[in-house]
N, C-alpha and C positions, 0 to 999 in steps of 0.2 A: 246593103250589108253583106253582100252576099260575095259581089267580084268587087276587084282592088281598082277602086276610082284613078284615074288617068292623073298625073300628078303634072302642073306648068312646066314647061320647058325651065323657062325662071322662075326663079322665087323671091319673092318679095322678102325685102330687109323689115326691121322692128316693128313688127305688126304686133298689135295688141288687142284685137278682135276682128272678126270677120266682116270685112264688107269688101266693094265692088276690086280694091288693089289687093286687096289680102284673104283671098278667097279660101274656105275650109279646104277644096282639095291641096294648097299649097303647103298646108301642115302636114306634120310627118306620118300621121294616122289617115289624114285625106276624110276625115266623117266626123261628126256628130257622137261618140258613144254613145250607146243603145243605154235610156235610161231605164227602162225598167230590169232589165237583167243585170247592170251592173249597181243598180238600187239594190235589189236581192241580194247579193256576193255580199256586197256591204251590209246589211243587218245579219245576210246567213254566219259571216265570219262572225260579227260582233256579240250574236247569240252564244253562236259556239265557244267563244272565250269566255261569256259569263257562267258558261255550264261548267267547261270544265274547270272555272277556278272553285265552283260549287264542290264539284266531283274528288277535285284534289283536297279540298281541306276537308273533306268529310271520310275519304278512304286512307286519306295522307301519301297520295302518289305525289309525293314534291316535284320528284325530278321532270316525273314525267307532264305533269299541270305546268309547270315551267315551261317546257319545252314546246308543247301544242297552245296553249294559252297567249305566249310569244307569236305565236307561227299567224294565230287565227285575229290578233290584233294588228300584225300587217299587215294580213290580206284585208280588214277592214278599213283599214284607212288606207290603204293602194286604192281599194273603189271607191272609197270616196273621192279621192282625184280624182278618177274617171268620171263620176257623177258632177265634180265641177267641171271637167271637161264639157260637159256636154250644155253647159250653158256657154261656155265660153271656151274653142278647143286650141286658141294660141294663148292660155293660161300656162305662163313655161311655171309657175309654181306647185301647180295640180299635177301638169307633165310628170315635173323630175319627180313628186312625191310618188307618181303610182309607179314609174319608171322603175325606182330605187327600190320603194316596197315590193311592188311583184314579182321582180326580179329573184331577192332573196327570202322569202318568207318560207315557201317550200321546208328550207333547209331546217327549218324549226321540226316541220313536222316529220322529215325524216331523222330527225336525230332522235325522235317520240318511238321510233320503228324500234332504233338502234339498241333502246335501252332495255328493249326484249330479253335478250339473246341472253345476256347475263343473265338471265334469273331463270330461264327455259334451261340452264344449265345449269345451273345450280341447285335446280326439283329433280333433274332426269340425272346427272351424275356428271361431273367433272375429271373422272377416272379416264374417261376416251375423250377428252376436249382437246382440240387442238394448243389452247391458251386457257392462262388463269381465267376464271369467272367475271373477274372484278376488269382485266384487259381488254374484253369486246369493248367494254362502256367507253374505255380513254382510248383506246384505237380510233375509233369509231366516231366519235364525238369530237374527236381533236381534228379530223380527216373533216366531216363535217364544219367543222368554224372554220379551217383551213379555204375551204367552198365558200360559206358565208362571206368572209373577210373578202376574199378576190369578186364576189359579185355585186356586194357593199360596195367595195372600192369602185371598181368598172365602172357601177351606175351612178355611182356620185360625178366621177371624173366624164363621165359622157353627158351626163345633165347638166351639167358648168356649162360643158363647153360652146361657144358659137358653133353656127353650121361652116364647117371646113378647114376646123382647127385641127391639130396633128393630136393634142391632146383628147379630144373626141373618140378618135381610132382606136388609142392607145386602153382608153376605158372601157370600150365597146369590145375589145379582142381580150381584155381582162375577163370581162362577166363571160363569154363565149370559153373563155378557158375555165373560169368559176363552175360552170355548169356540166362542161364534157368531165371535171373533174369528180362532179357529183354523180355523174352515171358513172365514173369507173367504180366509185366506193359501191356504191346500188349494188352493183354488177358483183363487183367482189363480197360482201356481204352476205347475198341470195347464195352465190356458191360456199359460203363459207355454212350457212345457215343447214342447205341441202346435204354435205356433208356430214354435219353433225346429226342430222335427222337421218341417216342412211347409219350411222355408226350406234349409234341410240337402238332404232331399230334393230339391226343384228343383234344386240345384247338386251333385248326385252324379255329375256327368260332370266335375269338378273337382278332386273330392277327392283327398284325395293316397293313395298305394299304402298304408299302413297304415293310414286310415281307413277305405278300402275291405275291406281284412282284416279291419279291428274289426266294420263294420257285415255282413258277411257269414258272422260264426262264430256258431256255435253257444253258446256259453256265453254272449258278448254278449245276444243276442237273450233267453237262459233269465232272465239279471241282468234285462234292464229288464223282461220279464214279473213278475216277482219285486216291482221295485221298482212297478209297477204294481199288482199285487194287494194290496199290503203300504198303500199308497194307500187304497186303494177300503176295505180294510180299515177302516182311522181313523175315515175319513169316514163310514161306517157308525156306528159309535160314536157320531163328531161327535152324528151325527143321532138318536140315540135318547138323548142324554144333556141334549140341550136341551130338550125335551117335558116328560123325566124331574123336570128342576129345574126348570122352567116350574109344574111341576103342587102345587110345594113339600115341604115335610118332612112324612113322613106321607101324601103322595098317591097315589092310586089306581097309577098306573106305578109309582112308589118301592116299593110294596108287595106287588110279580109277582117273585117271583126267577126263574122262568124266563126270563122277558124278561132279566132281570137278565144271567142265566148265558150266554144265546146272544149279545147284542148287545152286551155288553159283556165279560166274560170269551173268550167264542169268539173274537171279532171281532179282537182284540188278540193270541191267543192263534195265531190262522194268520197273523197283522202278525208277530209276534216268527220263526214257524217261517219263513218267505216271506224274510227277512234273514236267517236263519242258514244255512239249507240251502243257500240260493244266495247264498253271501259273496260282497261283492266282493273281498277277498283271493283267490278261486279263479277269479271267473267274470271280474270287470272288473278288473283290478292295478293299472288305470292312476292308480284311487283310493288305492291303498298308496301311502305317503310313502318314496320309497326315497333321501332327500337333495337336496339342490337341484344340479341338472341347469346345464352350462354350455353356454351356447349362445353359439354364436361365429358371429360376421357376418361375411360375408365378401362382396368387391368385388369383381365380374369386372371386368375392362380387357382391351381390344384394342389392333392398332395403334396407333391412333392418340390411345388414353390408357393413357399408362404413368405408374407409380409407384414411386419409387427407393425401395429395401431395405435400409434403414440400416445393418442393423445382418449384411448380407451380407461374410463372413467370408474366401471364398476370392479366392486372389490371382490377378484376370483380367484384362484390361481392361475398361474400361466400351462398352458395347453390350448388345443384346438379347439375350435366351436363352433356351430352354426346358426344365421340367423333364423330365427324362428318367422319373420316377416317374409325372407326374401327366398329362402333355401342358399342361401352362399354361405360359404368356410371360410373361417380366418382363422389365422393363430396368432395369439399373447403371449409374448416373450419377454418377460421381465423378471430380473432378481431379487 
């Protein structure tokens, strides 16, 4: 498990399990998947998706139970291909499924990252935002399926194919682009994120009395740690998965399951724990959809501009007044 088994000069044609012509190291992994660690991924994800579809209907984080709850039911069924792998690892049905799933599942849980920003903007003040509130989400999210879609596709089209099809390549340089594509967004994001938290900051002698509470509790501060680690997490991945499929099917990285199990199971695997243990249903609520909020504008007047109130009921004369509730002035203007 450790170094990447010596792969046959040749390879043997339609093998459909392992014995003396069709040996494991001829497959593309070259082992066995490790069952107990990739047994774990597989119920750790498939937990994780039961919680948070818990978590979402109970705080009503739609968007975001959608998005992570997606993410964490393909990583479970990716390892369960691996777990059949490992009784049987020229399984090209198990292959493609974990191939395709692992490949794209990530993307679920960074687009759970993405739908932050929007709402950490719209508590601390939208007045110095580089973009509307409601723009992070569909920037972000669109850039994201754009990723999705190209590492979908790749790994569907590279799991079709026979060994030394042109169509193979063609899939294999998709998901490779799918993913450098998904660090550029990371990349841009974090610096869009840093910015705004540098602009925030400078104008914290501003902010209004319940932004000052948000940025000063404790559970806020645990959330972005959270949504920070859970970050760094991905990107970790990001970066070991481009190398990975840089190196092609069958390559020397491809064929480390350790590497395999820590940078990309691990990595994922404190992403998924880093979202659930610090939901924002508990830590940030401001993300919970609790109905659309009515906000009502209102016009102070003085002296010297009044505004008659039509539809003022009691029988006075007309002149100036003030409410005895509120301390405000109006004036009734009628003949």
């Amino acid at each position: 498990m450790g170094a990447a088994p010596p792969r046959p000069t040749v390879l043997p044609r339609g093998c459909e399990f392992v014995n003396a012509t069709c040996p494991v190291e001829a497959t593309i992994y070259g082992y066995y998947p490790f069952l107990p660690a990739n047994a774990f991924f597989a119920g750790f994800f498939g937990l994780a998706a039961l919680i948070h579809i818990f978590y979402g209907i109970r705080y009503k984080t739609w968007s975001y139970m959608f998005a992570i709850s997606l993410g964490c039911i393909a990583e479970c069924v990716g390892y369960v291909g691996r777990v059949m792998m490992n009784n049987n690892p020229w399984n090209d049905m198990a292959f493609n499924i974990q191939v395709v799933l692992l490949i794209f599942a990530p993307s679920f849980l960074a687009a759970g990252i993405y739908l932050t920003l929007k709402h950490i903007v719209l508590q601390f003040g939208a007045d110095w935002s580089r973009l509307r509130p409601g723009w992070y989400t569909w920037i972000f999210v669109c850039c994201d399926v754009s990723s999705l879609a190209m590492q979908s596709a790749g790994g569907a089209m590279a799991a079709m194919a026979d060994p030394g099809e042109k169509i193979g390549d063609v899939g294999t340089n998709l998901m490779i682009a799918g993913i450098i594509w998904q660090v550029i967004v990371l990349v841009i994001f974090a610096l869009i994120v840093a910015e705004y938290s540098y602009r925030t900051y400078q104008r914290r002698n501003i902010l209004t009395h319940d932004a000052l509470q948000l940025w000063a509790s404790r559970s806020f501060k645990l959330y972005c740690g959270a949504v920070v680690a859970a970050y760094l997490f991905i990107l970790v991945r990001c970066a070991y998965r481009i190398p990975e499929l840089l190196g092609g099917w069958g390559g020397e990285l491809m064929r480390i399951e350790i590497e395999f199990i820590i940078l990309e199971g691990v990595m994922i695997c404190l992403c998924v724990l880093a979202q659930t243990v610090f939901h924002p249903g508990k830590y940030f609520p401001a993300l919970a959809s609790q109905g659309k909020q009515k906000h009502v504008r209102v016009k102070m007047v003085d002296d010297a501009e009044m505004e008659p109130l039509g539809s003022y009921q009691e029988v006075r004369p007309a002149g100036r007044y003030e409410d005895e509730r509120t301390g405000r002035r109006y004036e009734d203007l009628r003949n």
